[in-house]
C-alpha positions as CSV (number, residue, x, y, z in Angstrom):
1,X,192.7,161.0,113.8
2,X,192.2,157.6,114.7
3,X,189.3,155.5,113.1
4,X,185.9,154.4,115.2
5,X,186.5,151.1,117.0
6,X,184.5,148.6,115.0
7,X,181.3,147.4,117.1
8,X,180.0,143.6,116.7
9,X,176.3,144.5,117.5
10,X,174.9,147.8,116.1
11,X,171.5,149.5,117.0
12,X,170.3,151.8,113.8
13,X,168.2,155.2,114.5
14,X,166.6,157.2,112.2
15,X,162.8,158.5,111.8
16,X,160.6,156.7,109.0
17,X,161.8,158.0,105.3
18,X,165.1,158.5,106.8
19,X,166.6,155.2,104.9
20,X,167.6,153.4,108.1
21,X,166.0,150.3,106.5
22,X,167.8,150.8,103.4
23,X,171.2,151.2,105.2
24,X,170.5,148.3,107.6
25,X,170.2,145.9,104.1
26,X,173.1,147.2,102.9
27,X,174.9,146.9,105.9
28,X,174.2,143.2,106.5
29,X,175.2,142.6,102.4
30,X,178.5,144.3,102.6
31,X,179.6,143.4,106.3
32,X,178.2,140.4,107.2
33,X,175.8,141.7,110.0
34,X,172.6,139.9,111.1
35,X,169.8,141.7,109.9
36,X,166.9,142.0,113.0
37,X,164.1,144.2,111.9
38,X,161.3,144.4,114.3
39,X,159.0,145.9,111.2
40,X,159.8,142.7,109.1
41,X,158.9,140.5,112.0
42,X,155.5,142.4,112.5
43,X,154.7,142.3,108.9
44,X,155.0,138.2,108.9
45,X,152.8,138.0,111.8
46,X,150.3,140.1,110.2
47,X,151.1,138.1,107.2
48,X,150.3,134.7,109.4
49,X,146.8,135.9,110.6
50,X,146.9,134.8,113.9
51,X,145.3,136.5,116.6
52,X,149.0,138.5,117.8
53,X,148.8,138.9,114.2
54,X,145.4,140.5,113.9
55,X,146.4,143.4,116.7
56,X,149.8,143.9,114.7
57,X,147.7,145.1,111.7
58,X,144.9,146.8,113.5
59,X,147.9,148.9,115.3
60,X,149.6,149.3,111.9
61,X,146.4,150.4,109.9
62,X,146.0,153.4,112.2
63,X,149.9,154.7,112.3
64,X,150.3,153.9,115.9
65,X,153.1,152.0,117.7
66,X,152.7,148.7,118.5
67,X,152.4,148.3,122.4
68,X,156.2,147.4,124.2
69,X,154.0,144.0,125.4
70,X,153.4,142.8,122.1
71,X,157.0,143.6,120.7
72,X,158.3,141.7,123.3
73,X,156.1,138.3,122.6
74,X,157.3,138.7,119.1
75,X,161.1,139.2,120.1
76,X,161.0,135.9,122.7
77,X,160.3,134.3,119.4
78,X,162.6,135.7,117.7
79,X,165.8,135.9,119.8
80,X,168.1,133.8,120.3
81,X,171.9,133.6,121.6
82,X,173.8,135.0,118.5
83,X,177.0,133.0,119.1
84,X,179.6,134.3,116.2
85,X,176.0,136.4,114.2
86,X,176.9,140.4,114.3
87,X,173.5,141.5,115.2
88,X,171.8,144.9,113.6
89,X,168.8,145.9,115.1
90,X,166.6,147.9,112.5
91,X,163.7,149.1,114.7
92,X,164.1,148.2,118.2
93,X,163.9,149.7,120.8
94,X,161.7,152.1,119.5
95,X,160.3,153.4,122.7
96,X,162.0,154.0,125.9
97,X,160.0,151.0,127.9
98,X,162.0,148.8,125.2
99,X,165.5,150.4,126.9
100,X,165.7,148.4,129.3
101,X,164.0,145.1,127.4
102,X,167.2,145.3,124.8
103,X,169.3,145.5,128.1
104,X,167.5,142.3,129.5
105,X,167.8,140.4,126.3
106,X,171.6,141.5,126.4
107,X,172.1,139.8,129.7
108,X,170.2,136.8,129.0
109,X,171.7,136.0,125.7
110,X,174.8,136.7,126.5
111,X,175.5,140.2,124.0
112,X,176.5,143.1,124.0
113,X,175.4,146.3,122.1
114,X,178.4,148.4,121.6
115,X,177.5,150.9,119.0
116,X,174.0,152.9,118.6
117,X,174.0,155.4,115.5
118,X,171.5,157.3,114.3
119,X,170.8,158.4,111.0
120,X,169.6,162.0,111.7
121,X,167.2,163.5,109.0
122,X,164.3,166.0,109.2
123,X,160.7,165.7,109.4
124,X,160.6,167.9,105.5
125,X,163.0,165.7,104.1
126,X,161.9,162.0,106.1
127,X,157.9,163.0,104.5
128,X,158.8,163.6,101.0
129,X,161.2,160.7,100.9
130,X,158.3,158.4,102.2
131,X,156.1,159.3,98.8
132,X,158.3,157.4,97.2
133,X,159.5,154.9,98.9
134,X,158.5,150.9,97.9
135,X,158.9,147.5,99.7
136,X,158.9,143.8,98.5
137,X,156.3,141.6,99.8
138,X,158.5,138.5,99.7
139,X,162.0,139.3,101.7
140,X,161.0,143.1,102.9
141,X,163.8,145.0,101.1
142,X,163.1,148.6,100.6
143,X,162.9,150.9,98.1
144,X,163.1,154.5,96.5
145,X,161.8,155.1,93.3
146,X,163.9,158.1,93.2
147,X,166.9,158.2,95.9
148,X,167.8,154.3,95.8
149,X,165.5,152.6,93.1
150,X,165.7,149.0,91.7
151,X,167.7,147.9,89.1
152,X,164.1,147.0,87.1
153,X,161.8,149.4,87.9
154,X,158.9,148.8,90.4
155,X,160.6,145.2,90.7
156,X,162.8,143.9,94.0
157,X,166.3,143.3,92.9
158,X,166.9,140.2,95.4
159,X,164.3,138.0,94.4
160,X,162.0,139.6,91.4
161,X,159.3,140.3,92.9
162,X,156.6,143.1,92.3
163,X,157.6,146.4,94.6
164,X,154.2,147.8,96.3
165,X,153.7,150.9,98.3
166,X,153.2,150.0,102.1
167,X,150.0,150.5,103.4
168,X,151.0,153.1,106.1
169,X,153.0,155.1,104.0
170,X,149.7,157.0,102.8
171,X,150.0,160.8,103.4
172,X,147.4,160.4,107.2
173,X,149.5,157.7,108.3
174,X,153.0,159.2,107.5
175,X,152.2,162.3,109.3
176,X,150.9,160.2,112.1
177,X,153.9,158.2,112.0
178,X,156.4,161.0,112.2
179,X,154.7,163.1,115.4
180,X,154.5,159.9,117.3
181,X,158.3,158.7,116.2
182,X,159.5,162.5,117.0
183,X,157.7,161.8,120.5
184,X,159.4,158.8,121.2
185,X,162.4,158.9,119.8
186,X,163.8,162.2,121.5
187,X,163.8,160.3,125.3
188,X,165.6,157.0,123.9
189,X,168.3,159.1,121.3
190,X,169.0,161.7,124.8
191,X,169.1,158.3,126.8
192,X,171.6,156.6,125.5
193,X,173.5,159.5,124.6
194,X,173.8,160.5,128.2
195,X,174.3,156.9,129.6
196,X,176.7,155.7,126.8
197,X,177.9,158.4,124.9
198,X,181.1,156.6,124.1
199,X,178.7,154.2,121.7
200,X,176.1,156.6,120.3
201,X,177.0,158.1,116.5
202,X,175.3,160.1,114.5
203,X,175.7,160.7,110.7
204,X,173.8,163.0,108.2
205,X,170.9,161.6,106.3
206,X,170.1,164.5,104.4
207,X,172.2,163.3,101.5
208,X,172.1,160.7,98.2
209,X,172.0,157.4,99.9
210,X,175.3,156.4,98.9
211,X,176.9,159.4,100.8
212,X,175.2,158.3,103.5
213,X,176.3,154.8,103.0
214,X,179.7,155.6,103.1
215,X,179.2,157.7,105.6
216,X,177.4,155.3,108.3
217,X,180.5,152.7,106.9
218,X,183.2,155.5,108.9
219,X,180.9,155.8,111.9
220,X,181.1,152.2,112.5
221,X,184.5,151.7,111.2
222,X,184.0,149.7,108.7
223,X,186.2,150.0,105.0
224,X,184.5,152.7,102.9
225,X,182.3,151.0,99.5
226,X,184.9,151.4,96.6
């Protein structure tokens, strides 16, 4: 059986605790992808204070998803034409108004998504992974303290910093987090698996991480971690 075609720009699925985010770091060490996390770029404008900032934390406080309008402000200044980049989006489009905003910022910048995988793991598993899980302050690498911890413990591997638990990963917020991802992810997941089913994987999440690794790494053709 032939191998997957190897895509240049990748979307990533998967509910929160799934490990998308750790994947998506891995991903764009090993291969050279272009790491575009729409949490990370939420988190610095919160981090900034100003007033798109201030709604960004009032919306993350509470669980809920940050309105489609306000994603998009933050992508216009964020975007731009990735020339030779491999692009991985970690995040977007997260609800199925952002469909067809990906699809616009595909024609305007000139790219093309040809690969959306999603890393498919159950609500059980995704909330007892999410106890655990920790997150650098500094560079937003992610953390398990039991199914991909840090070299050091409670201390980020890329630049040293202290690891601290996120603020909506509190038990309210995580199950607030997961009914409202299961609610919008279904619609987007059976979207582009009707419309493009020639680009949409799926792998198993509901193993160590670096089984899934490896596993993610075949899905998108890429050479398996030695």
């Amino acid at each position: 059986m032939s191998s997957p075609q190897r895509p240049k720009h990748v979307v990533l699925f998967g509910r929160p605790g799934s490990g998308k985010s750790s994947i998506a770091e891995r991903l764009s060490q090993d291969h050279g992808f272009f790491l575009f996390r729409t949490g990370e770029l939420l988190r610095e404008a919160v981090r900034r204070g100003d007033p798109l900032g201030l709604q960004v934390e009032a919306t993350l406080k509470s669980g809920r998803l940050v309105s489609d309008a306000l994603i998009e402000k933050v992508l216009e200044q964020s975007l731009s034409t990735p020339g030779d980049r491999r692009l991985l989006f970690d995040g977007f489009p997260r609800t199925i108004g952002q469909v067809p905003m990906l699809a616009k910022f595909e024609k305007s910048l000139g790219f093309r998504v040809d690969c959306y995988l999603d890393i498919a793991v159950s609500h059980a598993a995704a909330v007892t992974r999410m106890t655990g899980r920790r997150v650098c302050p500094v560079c937003g690498a992610t953390y398990h303290l039991v199914n991909h911890p840090p070299k050091v413990a409670e201390t980020c591997d890329v630049d040293g910093a202290k690891l601290e638990q996120r603020r909506d990963d509190s038990p309210a917020v995580i199950e607030v987090r997961q009914r409202i991802y299961a609610e919008t992810s279904s619609p987007i997941l059976a979207y582009y698996r009707t419309h493009l089913p020639q680009l949409f994987r799926v792998v198993d999440g509901e193993r160590g991480f670096d089984e899934v690794y490896a596993a993610t790494c075949v899905a998108l053709g890429l050479p398996e971690p030695s």
